[in-house]
DRENPALUM-824881 format. One record per residue: residue in one letter; x, y, z of N, C-alpha, C in turn. Coordinates in steps of 0.2 Angstrom, whole numbers, padded with zeros to 4 digits, always signed. Example, Ala and Ser with C-alpha at 12.3 -4.5 7.8 and 13.67 -1.06 7.14 Angstrom:
# residues 2
a+0066-0028+0039+0062-0022+0039+0066-0016+0039 s+0064-0011+0035+0068-0005+0036+0064+0000+0039 
This chain:
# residues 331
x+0080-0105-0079+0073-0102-0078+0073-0096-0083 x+0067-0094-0087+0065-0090-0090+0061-0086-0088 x+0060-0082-0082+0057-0077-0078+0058-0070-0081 x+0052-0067-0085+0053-0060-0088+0051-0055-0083 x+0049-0056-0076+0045-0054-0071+0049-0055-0064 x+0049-0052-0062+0053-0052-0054+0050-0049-0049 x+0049-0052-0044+0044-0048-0037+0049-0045-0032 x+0051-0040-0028+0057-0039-0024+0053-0039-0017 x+0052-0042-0013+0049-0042-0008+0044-0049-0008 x+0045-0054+0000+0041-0058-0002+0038-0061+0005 x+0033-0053+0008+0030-0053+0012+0021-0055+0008 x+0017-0056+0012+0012-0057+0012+0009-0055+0004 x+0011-0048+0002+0007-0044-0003+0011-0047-0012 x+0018-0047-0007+0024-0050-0014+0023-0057-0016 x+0021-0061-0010+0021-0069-0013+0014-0068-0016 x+0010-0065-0014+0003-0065-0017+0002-0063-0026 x+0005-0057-0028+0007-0057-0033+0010-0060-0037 x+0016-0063-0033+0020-0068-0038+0013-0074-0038 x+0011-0076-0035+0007-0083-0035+0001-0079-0041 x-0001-0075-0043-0004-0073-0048-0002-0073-0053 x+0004-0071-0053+0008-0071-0061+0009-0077-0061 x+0013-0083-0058+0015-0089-0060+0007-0091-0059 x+0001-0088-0062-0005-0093-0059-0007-0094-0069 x-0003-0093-0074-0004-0095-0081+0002-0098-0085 x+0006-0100-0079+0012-0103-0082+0016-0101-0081 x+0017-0093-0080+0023-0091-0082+0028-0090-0075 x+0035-0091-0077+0040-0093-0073+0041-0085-0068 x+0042-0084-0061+0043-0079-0058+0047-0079-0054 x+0054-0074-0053+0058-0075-0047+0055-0070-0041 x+0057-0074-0036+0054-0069-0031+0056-0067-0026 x+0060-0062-0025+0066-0062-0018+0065-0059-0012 x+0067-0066-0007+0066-0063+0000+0071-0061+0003 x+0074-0056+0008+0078-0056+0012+0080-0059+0014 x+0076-0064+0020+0080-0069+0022+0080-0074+0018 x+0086-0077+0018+0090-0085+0015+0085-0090+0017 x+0083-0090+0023+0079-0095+0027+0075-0096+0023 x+0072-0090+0022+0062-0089+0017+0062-0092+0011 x+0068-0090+0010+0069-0091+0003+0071-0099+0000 x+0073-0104+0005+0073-0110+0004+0068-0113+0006 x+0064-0111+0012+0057-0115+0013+0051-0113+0006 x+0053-0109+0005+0048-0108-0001+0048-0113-0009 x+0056-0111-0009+0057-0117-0013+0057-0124-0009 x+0058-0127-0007+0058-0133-0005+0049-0132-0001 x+0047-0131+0004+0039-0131+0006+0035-0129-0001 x+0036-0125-0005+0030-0123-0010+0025-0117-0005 x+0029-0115+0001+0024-0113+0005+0027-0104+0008 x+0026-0099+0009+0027-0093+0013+0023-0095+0019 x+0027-0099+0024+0025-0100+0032+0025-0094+0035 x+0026-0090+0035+0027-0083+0038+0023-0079+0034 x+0022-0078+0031+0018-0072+0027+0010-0073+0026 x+0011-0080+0022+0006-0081+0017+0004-0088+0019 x+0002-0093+0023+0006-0097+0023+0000-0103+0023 x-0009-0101+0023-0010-0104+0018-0014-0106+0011 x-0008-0100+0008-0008-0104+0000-0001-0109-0003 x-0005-0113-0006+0001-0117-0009+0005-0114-0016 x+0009-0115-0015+0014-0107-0021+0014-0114-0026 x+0015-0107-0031+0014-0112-0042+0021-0114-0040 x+0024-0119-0044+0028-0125-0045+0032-0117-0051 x+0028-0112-0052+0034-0107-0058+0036-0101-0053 x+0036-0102-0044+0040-0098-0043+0045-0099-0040 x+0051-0096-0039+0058-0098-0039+0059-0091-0032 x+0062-0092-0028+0063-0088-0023+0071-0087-0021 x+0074-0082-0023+0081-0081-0019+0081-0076-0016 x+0088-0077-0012+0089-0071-0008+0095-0069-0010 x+0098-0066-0017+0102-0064-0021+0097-0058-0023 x+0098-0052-0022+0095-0048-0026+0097-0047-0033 x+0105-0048-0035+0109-0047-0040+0103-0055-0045 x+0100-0057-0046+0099-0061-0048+0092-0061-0052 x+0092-0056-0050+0082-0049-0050+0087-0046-0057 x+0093-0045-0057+0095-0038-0062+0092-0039-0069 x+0094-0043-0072+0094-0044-0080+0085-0045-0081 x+0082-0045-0076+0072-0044-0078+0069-0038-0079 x+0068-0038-0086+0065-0034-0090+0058-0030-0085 x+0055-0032-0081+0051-0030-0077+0049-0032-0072 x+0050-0028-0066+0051-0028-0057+0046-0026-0053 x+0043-0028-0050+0039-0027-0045+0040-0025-0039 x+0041-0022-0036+0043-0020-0029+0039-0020-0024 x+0038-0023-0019+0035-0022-0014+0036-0025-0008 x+0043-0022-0007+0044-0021-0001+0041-0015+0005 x+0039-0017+0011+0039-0009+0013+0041-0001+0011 x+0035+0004+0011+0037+0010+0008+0044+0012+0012 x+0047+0011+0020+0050+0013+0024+0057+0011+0024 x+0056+0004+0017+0065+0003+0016+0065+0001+0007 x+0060+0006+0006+0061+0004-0003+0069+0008-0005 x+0069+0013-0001+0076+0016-0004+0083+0012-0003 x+0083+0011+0001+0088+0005+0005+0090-0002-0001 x+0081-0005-0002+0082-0010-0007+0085-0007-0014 x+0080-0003-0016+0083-0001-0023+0090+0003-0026 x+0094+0004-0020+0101+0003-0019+0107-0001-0020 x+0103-0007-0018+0107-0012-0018+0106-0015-0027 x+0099-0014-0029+0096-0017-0037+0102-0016-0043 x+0107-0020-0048+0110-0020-0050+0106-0012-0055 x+0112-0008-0058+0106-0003-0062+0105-0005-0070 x+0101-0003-0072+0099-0006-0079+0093-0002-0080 x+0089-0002-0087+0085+0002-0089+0080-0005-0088 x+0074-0001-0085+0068-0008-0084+0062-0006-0082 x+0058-0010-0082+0048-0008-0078+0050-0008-0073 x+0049-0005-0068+0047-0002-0060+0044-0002-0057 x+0036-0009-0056+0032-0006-0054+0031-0006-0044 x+0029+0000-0044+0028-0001-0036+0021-0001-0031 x+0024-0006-0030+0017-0009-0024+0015-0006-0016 x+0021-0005-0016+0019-0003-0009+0016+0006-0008 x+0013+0005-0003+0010+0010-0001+0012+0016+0005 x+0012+0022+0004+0018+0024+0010+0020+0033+0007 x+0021+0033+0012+0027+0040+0011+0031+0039+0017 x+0036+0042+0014+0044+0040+0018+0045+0044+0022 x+0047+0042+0028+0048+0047+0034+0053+0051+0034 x+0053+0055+0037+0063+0059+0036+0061+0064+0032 x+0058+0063+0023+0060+0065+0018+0053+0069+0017 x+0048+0063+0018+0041+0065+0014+0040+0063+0008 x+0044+0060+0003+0044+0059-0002+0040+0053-0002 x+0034+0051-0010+0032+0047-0012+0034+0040-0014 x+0032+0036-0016+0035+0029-0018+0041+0029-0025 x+0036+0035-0031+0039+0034-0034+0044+0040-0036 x+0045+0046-0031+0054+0050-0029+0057+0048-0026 x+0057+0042-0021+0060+0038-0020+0066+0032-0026 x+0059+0030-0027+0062+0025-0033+0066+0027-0040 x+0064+0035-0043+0068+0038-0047+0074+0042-0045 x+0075+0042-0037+0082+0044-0034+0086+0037-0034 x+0084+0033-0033+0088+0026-0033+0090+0023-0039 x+0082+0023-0043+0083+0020-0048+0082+0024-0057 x+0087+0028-0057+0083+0033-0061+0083+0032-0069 x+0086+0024-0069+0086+0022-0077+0079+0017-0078 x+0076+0017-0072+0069+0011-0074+0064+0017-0076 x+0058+0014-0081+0055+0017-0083+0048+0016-0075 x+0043+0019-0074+0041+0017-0065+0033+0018-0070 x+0030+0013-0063+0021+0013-0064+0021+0011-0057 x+0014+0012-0054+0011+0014-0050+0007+0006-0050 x+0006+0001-0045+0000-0004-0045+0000-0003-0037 x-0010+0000-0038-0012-0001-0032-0019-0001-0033 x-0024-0003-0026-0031-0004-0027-0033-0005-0021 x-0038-0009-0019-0042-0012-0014-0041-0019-0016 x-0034-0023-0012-0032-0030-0012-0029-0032-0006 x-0033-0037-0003-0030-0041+0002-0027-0046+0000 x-0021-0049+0001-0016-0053+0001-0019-0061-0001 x-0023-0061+0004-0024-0068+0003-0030-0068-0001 x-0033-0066-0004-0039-0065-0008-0035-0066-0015 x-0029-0060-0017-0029-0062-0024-0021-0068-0024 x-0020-0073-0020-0017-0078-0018-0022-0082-0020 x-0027-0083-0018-0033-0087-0020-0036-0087-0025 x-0034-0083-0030-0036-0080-0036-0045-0077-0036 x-0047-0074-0031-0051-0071-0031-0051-0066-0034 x-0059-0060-0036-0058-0056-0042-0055-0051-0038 x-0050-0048-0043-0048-0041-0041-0047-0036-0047 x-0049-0032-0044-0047-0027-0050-0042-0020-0046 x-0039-0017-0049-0031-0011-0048-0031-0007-0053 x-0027-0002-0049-0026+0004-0055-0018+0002-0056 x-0017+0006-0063-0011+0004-0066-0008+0009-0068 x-0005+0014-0064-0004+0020-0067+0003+0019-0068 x+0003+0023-0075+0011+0024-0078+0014+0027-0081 x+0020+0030-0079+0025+0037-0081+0025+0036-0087 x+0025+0030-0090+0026+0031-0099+0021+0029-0102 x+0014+0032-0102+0008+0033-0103+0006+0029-0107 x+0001+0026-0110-0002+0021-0116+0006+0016-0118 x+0009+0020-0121+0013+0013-0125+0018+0009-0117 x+0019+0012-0113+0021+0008-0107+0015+0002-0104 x+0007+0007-0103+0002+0001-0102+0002-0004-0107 x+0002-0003-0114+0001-0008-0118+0006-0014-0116 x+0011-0013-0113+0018-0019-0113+0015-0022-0107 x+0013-0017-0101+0015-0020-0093+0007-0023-0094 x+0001-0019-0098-0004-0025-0094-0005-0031-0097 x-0002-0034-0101-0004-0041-0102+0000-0044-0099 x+0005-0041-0094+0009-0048-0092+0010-0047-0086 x+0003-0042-0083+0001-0042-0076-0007-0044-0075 x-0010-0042-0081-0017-0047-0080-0018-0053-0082 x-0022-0057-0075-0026-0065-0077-0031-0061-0075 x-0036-0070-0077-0043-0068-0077-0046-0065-0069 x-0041-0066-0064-0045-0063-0058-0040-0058-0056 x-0036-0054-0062-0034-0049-0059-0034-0046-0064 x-0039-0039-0065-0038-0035-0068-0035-0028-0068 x-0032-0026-0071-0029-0019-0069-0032-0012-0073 x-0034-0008-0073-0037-0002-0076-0031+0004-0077 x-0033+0005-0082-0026+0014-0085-0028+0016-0081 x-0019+0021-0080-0020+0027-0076-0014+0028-0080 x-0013+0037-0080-0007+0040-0082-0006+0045-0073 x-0010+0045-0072-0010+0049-0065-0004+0045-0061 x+0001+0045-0060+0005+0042-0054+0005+0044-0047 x+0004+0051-0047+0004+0053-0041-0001+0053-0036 x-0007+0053-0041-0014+0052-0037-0015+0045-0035 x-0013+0039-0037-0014+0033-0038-0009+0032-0030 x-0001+0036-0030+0001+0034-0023-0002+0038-0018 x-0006+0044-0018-0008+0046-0011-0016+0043-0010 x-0017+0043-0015-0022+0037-0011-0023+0030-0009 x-0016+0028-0009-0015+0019-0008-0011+0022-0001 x-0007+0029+0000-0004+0032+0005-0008+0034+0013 x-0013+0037+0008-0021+0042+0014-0025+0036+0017 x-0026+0032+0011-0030+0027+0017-0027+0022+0021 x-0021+0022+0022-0017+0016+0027-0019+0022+0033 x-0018+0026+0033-0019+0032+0038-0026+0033+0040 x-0031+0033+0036-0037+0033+0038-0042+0026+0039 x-0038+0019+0040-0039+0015+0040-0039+0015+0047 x-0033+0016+0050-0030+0017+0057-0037+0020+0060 x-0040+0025+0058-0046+0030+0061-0051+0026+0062 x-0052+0020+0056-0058+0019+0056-0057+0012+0063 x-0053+0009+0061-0052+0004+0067-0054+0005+0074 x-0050+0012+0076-0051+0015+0082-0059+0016+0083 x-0063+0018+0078-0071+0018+0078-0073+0011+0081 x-0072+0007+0077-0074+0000+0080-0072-0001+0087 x-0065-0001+0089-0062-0003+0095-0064+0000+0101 x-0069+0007+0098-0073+0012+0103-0080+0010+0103 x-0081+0005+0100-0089+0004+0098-0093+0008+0097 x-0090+0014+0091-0096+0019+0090-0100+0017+0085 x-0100+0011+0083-0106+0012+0079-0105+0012+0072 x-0110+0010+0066-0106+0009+0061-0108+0016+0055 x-0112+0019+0061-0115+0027+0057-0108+0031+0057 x-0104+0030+0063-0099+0032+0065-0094+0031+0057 x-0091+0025+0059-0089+0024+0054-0089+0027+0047 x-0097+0026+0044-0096+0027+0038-0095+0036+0036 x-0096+0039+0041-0097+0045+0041-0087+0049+0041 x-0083+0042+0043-0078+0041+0046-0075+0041+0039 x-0074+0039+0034-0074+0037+0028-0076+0042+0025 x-0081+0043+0023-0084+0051+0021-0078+0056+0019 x-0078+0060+0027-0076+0063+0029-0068+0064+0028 x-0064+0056+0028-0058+0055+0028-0057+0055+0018 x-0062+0052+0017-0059+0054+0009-0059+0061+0008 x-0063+0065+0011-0062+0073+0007-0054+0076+0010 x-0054+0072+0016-0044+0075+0016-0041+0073+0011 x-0042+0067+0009-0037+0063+0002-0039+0067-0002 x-0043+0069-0005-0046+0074-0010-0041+0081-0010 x-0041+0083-0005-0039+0090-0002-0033+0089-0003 x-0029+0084-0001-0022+0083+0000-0020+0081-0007 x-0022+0076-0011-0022+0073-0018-0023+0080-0024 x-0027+0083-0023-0027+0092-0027-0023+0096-0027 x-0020+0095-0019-0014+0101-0018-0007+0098-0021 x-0005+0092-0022+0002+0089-0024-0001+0087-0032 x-0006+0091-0036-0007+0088-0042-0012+0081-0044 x-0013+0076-0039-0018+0074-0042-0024+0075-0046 x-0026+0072-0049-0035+0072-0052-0039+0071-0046 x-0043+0072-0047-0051+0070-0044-0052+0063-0046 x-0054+0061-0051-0057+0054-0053-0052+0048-0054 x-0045+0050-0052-0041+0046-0050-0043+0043-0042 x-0045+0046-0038-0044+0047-0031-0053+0045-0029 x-0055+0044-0037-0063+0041-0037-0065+0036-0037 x-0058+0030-0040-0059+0027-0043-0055+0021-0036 x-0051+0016-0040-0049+0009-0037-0045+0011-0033 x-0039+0016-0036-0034+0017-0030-0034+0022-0024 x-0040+0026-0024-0044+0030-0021-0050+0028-0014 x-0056+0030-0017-0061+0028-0014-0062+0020-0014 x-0058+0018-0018-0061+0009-0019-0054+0004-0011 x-0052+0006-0013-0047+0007-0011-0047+0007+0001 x-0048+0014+0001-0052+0016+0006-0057+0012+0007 x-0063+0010+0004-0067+0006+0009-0065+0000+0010 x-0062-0004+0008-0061-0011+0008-0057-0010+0015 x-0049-0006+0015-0046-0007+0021-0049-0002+0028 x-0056+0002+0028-0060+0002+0033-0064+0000+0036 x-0063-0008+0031-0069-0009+0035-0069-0019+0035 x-0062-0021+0037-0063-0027+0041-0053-0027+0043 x-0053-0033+0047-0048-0036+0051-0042-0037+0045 x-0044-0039+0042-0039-0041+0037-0035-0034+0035 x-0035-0029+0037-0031-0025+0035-0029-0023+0041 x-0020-0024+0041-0015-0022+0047-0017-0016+0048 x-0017-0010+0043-0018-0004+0048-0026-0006+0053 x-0031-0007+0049-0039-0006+0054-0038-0011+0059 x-0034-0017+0060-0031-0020+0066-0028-0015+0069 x-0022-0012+0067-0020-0010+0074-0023-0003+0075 x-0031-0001+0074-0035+0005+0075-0036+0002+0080 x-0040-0004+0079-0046-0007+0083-0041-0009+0089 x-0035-0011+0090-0030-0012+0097-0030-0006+0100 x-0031+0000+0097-0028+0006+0098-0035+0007+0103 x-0040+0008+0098-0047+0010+0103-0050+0005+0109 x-0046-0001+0107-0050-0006+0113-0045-0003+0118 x-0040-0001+0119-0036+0001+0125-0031+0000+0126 x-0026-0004+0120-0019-0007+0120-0014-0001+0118 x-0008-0002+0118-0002+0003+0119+0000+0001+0111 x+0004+0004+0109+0006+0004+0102+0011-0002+0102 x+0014-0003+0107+0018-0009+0107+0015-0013+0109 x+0011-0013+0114+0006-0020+0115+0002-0023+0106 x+0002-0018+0103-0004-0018+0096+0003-0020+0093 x+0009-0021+0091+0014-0022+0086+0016-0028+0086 x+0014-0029+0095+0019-0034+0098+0017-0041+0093 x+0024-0045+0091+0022-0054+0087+0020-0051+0080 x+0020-0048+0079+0017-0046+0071+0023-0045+0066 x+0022-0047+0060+0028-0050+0056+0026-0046+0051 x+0020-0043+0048+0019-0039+0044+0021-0031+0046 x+0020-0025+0042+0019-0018+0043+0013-0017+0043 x+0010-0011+0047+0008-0007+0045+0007+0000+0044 x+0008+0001+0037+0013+0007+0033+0008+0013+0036 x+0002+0012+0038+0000+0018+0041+0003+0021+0046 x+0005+0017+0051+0006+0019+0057+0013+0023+0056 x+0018+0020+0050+0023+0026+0048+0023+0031+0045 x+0017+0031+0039+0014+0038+0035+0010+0045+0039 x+0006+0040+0045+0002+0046+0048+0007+0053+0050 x+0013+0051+0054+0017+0060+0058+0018+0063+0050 x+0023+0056+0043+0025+0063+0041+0019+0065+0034 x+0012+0062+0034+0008+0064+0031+0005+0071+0033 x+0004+0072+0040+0002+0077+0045+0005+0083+0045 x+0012+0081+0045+0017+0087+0045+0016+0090+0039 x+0018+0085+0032+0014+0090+0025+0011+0093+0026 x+0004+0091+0027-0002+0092+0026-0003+0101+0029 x+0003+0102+0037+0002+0108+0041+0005+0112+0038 x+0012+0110+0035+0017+0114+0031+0013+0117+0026 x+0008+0115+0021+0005+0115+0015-0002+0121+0018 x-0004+0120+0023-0010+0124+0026-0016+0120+0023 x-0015+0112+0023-0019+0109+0021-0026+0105+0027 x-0031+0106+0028-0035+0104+0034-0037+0096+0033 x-0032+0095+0037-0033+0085+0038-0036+0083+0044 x-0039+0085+0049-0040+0084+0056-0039+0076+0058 x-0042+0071+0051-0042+0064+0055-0036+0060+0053 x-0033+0066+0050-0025+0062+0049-0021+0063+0057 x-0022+0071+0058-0019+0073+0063-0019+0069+0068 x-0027+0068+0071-0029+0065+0077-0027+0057+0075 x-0023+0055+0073-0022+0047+0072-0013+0050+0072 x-0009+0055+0070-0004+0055+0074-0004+0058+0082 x-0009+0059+0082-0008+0062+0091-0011+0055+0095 x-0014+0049+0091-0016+0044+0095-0010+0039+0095 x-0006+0038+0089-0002+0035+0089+0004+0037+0092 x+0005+0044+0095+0010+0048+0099+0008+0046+0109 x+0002+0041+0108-0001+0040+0113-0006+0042+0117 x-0009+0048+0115-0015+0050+0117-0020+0046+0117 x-0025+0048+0122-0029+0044+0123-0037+0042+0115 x-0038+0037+0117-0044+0037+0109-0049+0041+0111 x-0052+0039+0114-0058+0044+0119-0058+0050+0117 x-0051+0054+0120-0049+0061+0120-0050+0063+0115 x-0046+0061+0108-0044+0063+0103-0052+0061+0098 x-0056+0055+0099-0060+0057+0098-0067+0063+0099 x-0066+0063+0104-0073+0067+0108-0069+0074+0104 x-0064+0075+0103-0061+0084+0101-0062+0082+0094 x-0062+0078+0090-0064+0076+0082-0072+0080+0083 x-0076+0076+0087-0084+0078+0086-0085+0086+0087 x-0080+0088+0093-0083+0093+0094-0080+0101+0089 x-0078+0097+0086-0074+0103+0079-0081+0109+0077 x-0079+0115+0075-0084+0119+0072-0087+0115+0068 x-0094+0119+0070-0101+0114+0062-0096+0118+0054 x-0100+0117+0048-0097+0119+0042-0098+0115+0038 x-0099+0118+0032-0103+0116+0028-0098+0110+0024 x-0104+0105+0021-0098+0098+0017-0096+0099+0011 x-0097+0102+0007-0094+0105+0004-0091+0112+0004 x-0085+0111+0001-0081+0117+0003-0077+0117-0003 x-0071+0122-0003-0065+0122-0008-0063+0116-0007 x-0060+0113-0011-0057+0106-0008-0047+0107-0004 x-0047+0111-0005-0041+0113-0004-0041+0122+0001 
């Protein structure tokens, strides 16, 4: 096999990826944890578990050797944010592309995707791939477009985007890393909120005003740890945010909407094979946010619903917050 590309994760968003890159030829290993996955893949053509109906390109190869990921010039990671450190521990070390998919802040620590990734792996050079992408859409090869933020500015874009763009996936510069992960971070969390809206039936004014208002804490939050603004404007941002507020297809706004129709956080998880990275981001984005003296109210109220409180309650205390103007310091 001639695979110059490697997926580390091959859950729902990982097999989709690889089925993108192996969608112009080009050869892709792509590793699952379990042994199982990893031969029905190869043998079916198919991720039964994850992804399971697309029929995967004839150019991807699946193991469950991570030692076999080492010697690829450039790595994809997407595993969940809650055991990126654990994977990339285990990754043979060598100097290489990084890019990291998942979306998240680590719990325990606080730490991002990508201090994470350069305590693990501190000889890879890291990029940042995140946007408004559902799994099965760019599986299908439907059109997407991404941000592509990278630690090694321009001459690292020049190498990684041709040989992450096809015609229905487009990626866009960023040299922004950090704005690029708290906004692929805040809306897994604000996703959560908006689902609750639905599950509550309030309505789609609700919502949208739900959004609004959820971007200006990502703003807030994104300004205070050095973001840009028109990073946070853009695909891995606001583009980003509306897509997963606003259908079933994303695990966080599913288990919003189980949350507001009345179900328990274990009845809402229970059979479910994927993550949803909000429901681990939310306590330790919160706790930032309080330590920072930064004002998130509908981050909070989504870790006090996922601690169990009622939606009702935690909604009715959102509305009844002091009036004040919408623009403000953003920080």
């Amino acid at each position: 096999m001639n695979a110059q590309v490697g997926v580390i994760g091959a859950g729902a968003w990982g097999t989709a990826l690889a089925q993108s890159l192996a969608s112009d030829g080009s050869e892709v290993l792509l590793w699952a944890r379990e042994p199982g996955l990893a031969e029905s893949i190869n043998q079916d053509r198919r991720n039964q578990v994850y992804l399971p109906g697309t029929a995967l390109s004839s150019g991807i190869t699946a193991t469950s050797a991570l030692s076999d990921l080492g010697a690829l010039p450039v790595l994809l990671a997407v595993v969940p944010a809650q055991f990126l450190a654990s994977v990339l521990s285990q990754l043979p070390a060598g100097a290489r592309d990084l890019l990291l998919c998942a979306k998240g802040i680590e719990a325990g620590t606080g730490r991002l995707m990508a201090q994470v990734a350069a305590d693990a792996a501190p000889d890879a050079r890291l990029a940042v791939l995140s946007g408004p992408t559902f799994a099965h859409e760019v599986a299908a090869g439907l059109p997407t477009a991404v941000t592509l933020a990278c630690s090694g500015g321009k001459e690292q874009w020049r190498q990684l985007a041709p040989m992450i763009a096809r015609p229905s996936l487009r990626p866009y510069y960023s040299d922004d890393v950090i704005g690029a992960e708290i906004g692929g971070a805040v809306k897994n969390v604000l996703a959560i909120a908006c689902g609750v809206v639905d599950g509550l039936q309030l309505g789609q004014n609700a919502r949208a005003a739900l959004i609004a208002r959820g971007y200006a804490e990502m703003l807030r939050f994104g300004l205070a740890r050095g973001a840009r603004p028109e990073t946070l404007a853009g695909l891995c941002g606001i583009g980003d945010l509306v897509l997963t507020c606003s259908s079933t297809s994303s695990r966080n706004f599913s288990l919003g909407l189980a949350l507001g129709q009345g179900q328990s956080m274990a009845e809402a998880l229970a059979g479910k094979s994927s993550v949803a990275e909000g429901a681990a981001t939310a306590p330790v984005l919160a706790d930032l946010a309080r330590q920072a003296g930064i004002q998130m109210p509908i981050v909070e109220a989504v870790r006090r619903l996922l601690d169990g409180e009622s939606a009702s309650l935690v909604v009715a205390e959102l509305l009844a917050r002091p009036l004040r103007a919408e623009q403000e310091h953003p920080v």
